[in-house]
C-alpha positions as CSV (number, residue, x, y, z in Angstrom):
1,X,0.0,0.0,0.0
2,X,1.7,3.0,-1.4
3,X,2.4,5.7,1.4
4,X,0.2,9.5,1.6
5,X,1.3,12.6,2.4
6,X,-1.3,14.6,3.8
7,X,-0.5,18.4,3.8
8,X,-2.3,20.6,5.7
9,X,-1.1,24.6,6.5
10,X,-2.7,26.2,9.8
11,X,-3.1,29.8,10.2
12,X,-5.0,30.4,13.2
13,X,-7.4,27.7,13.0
14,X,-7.6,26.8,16.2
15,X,-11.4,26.2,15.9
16,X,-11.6,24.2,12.9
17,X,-8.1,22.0,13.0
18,X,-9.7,19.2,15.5
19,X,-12.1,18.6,13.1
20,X,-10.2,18.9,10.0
21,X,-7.5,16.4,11.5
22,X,-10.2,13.6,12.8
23,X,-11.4,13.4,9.1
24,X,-8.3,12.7,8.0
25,X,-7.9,10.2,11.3
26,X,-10.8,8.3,10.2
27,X,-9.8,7.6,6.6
28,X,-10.5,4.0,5.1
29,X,-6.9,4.2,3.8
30,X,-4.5,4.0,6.9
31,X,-1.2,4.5,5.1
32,X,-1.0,8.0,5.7
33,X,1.7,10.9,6.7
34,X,-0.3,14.0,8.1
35,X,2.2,16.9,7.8
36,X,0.8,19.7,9.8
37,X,2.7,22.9,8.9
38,X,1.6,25.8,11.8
39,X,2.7,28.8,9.9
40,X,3.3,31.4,12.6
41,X,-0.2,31.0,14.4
42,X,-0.9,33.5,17.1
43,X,-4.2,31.4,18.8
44,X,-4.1,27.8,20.2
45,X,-3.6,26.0,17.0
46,X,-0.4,24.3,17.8
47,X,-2.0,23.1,21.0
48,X,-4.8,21.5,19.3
49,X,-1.9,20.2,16.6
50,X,-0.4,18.4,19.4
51,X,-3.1,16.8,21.0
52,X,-4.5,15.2,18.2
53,X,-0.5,14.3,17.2
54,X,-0.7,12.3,21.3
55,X,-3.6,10.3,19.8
56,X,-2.7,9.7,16.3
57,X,1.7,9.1,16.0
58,X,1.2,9.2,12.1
59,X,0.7,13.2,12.4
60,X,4.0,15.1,12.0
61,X,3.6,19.1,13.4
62,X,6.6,21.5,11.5
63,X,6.5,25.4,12.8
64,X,7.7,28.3,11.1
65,X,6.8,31.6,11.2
66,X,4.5,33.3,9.2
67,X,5.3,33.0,5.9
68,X,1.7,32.2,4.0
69,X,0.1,29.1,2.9
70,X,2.2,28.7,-0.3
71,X,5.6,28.8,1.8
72,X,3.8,26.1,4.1
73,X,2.5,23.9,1.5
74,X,5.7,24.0,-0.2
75,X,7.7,23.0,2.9
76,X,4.9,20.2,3.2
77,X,5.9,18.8,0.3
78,X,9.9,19.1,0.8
79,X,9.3,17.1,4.1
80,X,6.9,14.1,2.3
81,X,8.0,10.6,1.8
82,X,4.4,9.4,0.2
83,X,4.6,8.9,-3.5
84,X,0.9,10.4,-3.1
85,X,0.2,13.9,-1.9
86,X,-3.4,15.5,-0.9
87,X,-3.4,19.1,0.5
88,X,-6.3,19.4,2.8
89,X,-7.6,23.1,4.2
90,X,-7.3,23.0,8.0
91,X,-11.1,24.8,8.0
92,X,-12.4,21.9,5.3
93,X,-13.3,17.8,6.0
94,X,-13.1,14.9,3.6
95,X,-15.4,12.1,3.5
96,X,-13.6,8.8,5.1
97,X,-13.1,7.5,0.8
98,X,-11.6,10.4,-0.1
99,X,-8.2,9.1,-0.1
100,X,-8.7,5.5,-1.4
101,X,-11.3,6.4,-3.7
102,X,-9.2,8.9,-5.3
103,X,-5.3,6.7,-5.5
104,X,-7.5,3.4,-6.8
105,X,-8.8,5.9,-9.4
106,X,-5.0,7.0,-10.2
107,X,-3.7,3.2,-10.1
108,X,-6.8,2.2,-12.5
109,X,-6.5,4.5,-15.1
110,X,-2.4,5.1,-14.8
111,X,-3.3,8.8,-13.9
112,X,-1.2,11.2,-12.1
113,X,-4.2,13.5,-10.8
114,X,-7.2,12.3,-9.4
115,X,-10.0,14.7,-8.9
116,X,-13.8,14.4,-6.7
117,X,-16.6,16.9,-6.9
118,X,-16.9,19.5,-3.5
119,X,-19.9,19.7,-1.1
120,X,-20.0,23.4,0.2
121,X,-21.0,23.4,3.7
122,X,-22.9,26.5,4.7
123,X,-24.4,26.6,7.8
124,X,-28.1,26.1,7.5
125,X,-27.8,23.9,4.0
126,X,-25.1,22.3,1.7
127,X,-24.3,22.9,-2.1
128,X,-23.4,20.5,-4.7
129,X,-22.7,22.7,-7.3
130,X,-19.3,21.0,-9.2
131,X,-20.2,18.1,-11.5
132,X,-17.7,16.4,-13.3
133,X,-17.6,14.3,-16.4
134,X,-19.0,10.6,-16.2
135,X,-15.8,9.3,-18.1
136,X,-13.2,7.9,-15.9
137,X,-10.5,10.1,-17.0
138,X,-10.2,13.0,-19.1
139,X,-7.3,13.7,-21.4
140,X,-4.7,16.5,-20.7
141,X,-6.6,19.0,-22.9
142,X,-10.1,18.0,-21.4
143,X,-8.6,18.3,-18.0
144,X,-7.0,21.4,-18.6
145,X,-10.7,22.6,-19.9
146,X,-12.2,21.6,-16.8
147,X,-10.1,23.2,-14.5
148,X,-10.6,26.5,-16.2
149,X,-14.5,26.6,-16.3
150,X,-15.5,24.0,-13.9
151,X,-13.5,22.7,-11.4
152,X,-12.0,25.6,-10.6
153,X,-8.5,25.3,-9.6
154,X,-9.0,23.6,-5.8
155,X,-5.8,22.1,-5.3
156,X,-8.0,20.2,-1.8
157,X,-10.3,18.3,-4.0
158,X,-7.2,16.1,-5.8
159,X,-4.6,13.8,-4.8
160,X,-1.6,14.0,-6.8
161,X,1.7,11.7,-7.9
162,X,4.7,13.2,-6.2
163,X,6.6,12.3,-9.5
164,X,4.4,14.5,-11.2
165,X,4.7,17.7,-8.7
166,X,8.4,17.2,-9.2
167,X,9.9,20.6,-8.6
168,X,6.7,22.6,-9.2
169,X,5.9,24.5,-6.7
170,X,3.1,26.8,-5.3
171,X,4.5,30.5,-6.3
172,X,5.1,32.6,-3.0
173,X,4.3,36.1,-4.0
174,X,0.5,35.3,-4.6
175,X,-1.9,35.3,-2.2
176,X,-5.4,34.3,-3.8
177,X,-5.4,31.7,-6.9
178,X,-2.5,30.3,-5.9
179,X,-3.6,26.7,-6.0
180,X,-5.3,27.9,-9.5
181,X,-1.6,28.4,-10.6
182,X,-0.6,25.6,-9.3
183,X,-3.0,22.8,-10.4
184,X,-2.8,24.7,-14.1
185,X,0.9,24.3,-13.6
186,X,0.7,20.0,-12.9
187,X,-2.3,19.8,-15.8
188,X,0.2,20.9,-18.1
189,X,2.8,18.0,-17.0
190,X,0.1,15.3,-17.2
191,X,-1.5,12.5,-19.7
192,X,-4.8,11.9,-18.3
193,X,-6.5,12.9,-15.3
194,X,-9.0,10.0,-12.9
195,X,-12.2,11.2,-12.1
196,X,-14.2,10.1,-8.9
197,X,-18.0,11.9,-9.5
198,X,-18.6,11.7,-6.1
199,X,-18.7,14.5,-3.7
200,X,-15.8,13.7,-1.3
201,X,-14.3,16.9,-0.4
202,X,-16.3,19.1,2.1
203,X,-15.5,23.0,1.3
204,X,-16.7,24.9,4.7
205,X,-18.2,27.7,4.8
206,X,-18.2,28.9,8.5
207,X,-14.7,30.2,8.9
208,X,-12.9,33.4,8.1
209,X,-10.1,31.8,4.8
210,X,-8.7,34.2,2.6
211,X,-11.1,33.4,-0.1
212,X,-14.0,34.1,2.3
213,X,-12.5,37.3,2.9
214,X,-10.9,38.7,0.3
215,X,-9.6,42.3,0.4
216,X,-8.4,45.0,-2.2
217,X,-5.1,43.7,-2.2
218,X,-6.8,40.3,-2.9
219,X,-7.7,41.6,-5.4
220,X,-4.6,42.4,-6.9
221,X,-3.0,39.3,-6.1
222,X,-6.0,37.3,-7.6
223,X,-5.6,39.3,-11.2
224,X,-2.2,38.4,-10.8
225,X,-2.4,35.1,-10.6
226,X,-5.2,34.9,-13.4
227,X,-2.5,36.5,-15.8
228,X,-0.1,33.9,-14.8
229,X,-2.3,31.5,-15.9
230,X,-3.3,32.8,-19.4
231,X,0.7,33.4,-19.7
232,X,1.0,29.5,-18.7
233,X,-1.9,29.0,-21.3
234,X,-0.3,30.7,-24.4
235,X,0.2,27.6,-26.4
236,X,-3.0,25.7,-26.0
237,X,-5.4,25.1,-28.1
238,X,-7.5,28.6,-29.7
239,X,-11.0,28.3,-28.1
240,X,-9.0,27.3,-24.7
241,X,-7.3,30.6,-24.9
242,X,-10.1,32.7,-26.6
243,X,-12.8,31.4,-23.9
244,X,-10.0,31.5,-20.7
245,X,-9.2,35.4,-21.5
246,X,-12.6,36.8,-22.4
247,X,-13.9,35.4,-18.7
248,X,-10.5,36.9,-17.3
249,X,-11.4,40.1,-18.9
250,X,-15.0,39.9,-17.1
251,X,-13.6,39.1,-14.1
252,X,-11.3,42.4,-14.6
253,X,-14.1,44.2,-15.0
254,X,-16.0,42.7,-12.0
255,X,-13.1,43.6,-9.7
256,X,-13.0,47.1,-11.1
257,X,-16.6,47.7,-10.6
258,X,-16.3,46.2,-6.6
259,X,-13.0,48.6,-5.9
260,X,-15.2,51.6,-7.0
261,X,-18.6,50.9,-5.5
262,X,-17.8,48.7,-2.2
263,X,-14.4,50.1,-0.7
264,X,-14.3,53.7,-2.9
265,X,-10.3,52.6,-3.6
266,X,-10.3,54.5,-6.4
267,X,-5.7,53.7,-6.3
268,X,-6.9,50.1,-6.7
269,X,-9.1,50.7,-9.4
270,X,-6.5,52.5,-11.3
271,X,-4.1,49.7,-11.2
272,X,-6.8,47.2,-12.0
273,X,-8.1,49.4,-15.1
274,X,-4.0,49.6,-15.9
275,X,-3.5,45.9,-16.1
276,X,-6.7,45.6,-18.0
277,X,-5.4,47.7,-20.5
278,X,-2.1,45.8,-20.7
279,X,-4.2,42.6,-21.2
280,X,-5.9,44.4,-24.1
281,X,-3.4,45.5,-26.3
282,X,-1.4,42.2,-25.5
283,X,-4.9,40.1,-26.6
284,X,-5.2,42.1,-29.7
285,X,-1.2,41.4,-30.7
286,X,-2.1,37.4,-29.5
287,X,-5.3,37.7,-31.7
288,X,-6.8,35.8,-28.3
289,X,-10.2,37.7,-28.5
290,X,-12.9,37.4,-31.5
291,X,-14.9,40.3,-32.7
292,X,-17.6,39.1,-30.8
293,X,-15.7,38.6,-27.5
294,X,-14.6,41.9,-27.9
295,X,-18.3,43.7,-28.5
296,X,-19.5,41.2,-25.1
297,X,-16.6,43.2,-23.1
298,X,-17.5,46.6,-24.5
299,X,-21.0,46.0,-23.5
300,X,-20.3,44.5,-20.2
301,X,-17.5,47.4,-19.3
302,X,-20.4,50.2,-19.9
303,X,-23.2,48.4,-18.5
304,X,-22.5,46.0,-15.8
305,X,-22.8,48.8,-13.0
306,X,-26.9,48.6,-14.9
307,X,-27.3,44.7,-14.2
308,X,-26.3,45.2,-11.0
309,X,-28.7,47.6,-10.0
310,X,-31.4,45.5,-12.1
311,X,-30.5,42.4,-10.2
312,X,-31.2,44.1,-6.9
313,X,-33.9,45.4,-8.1
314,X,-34.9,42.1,-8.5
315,X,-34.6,40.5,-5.7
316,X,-35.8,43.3,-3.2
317,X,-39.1,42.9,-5.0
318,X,-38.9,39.1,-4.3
319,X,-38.5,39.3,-0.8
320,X,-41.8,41.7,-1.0
């Protein structure tokens, strides 16, 4: 039974870590490592680290100081021994298959990646919302498709060869995305990805992540990392491209809008509206935009402030 590394980064999770740990405790599949890496926690997060490590001798606790979850994952991976390797969120659970559903699913289909659909946990209901093929594995282009428009880029919901991380690592000078980067990054490397359509990872909502809370230097760091990833993009196939870049335009143009109407930064906005401009004329030298792609964002930059308003609009009169 091959061994897995289970990486987990803590940040002050002090009320979530117990039960992030005990689901990876409970897991069908015994052969684990659980690499704990506290990254400069200020609450009791080491504390619970090490009582759940006097229970369970296959958890290994590394401290550093703060350095962010990218340092801490990539130190996770430096220390592992498994030829396997999930990263798990310290605020998240996973359903006791998670890991033997997912390396069966590898060994099966000679895979590298193996992917599950996410349950987001909210507190009153739960949300099934990503579906995944029906075919057992999807190709390196199909996979890379995915990622973009469906799956996201969760590095949690995946278990992964070490042979094909290799020497990738998770960039340490972005904040938001950078598992998007990263997983794009390893799709690249790969043949064919095994899918499990079962919802085995569970995404919660009740705690305070950097995704949950994302500020205007989020912000920044999250366009960042989306042009990374049509940078790491630039020789796939057209309609990848074309399709990738006209929703990171949108999403530009999103951000823009939220700068301006929710926080008034009106210095963030400028350097958002500056990098969109950049991505512009560098799309029109690429020829990674159609006509129409580029009428859609004309229309969108000039009225999306509009749909807002109609969409509240909306739903005040439904709760009437």
């Amino acid at each position: 039974m091959d061994l897995v590394s289970v990486i987990i980064p803590v940040h002050n999770m002090e009320q979530t870590l117990a039960r992030c740990l005990s689901s990876v405790e409970k897991q069908s599949y015994r052969n684990l490592e659980i690499i704990v890496i506290d990254d400069g926690s200020k609450d009791d997060s080491y504390k619970v680290a090490t009582n759940c490590q006097a229970k369970d001798p296959r958890i290994i606790i590394l401290q550093q100081s703060q350095q962010g979850v990218s340092t801490a994952r990539n130190r996770g991976i430096a220390e592992s021994h498994g030829n396997f390797i999930a990263f798990i969120d310290a605020d998240d659970t996973i359903n006791v298959d998670f890991i033997s559903k997912l390396v069966r699913a590898c060994k099966n289909t000679g895979s590298d990646v193996g992917v599950c659909n996410v349950i987001y946990r909210y507190k009153h209901h739960d949300e099934r919302p990503l579906c995944i093929s029906n075919q057992q594995t999807l190709n390196r282009e199909k996979y890379l498709d995915e990622l973009l428009y469906n799956l996201k880029g969760f590095v949690a919901n995946k278990i992964f060869t070490k042979r094909i991380i290799g020497n990738t690592r998770f960039q340490k000078d972005i904040a938001i995305c950078e598992d998007f980067v990263f997983t794009i990054e390893i799709a690249k490397k790969i043949q064919s990805a095994a899918i499990v359509n079962e919802h085995l990872y569970n995404y919660h909502q009740d705690a305070p992540s950097a995704t949950h809370t994302m500020n205007t230097k989020h912000l920044l760091s999250e366009i960042d990392a989306l042009a990374t990833i049509s940078e790491l993009i630039a020789n796939e196939q057209a309609k990848t491209r074309r399709d990738y870049n006209f929703e990171f335009a949108i999403t530009m143009h999103r951000r823009h809008y939220e700068c301006i109407s929710k926080t008034s930064d009106e210095r963030i906005a400028k350097i958002i509206n500056s990098k969109y401009k950049v991505f512009l004329q560098k799309a029109k030298q690429a020829h990674t935009l159609t006509i129409k792609q580029y009428l859609k964002l004309f229309l969108y930059k000039n009225f999306y402030p509009v749909i807002v308003y109609l969409r509240k609009t909306k739903h005040n009169i439904g709760e009437h």
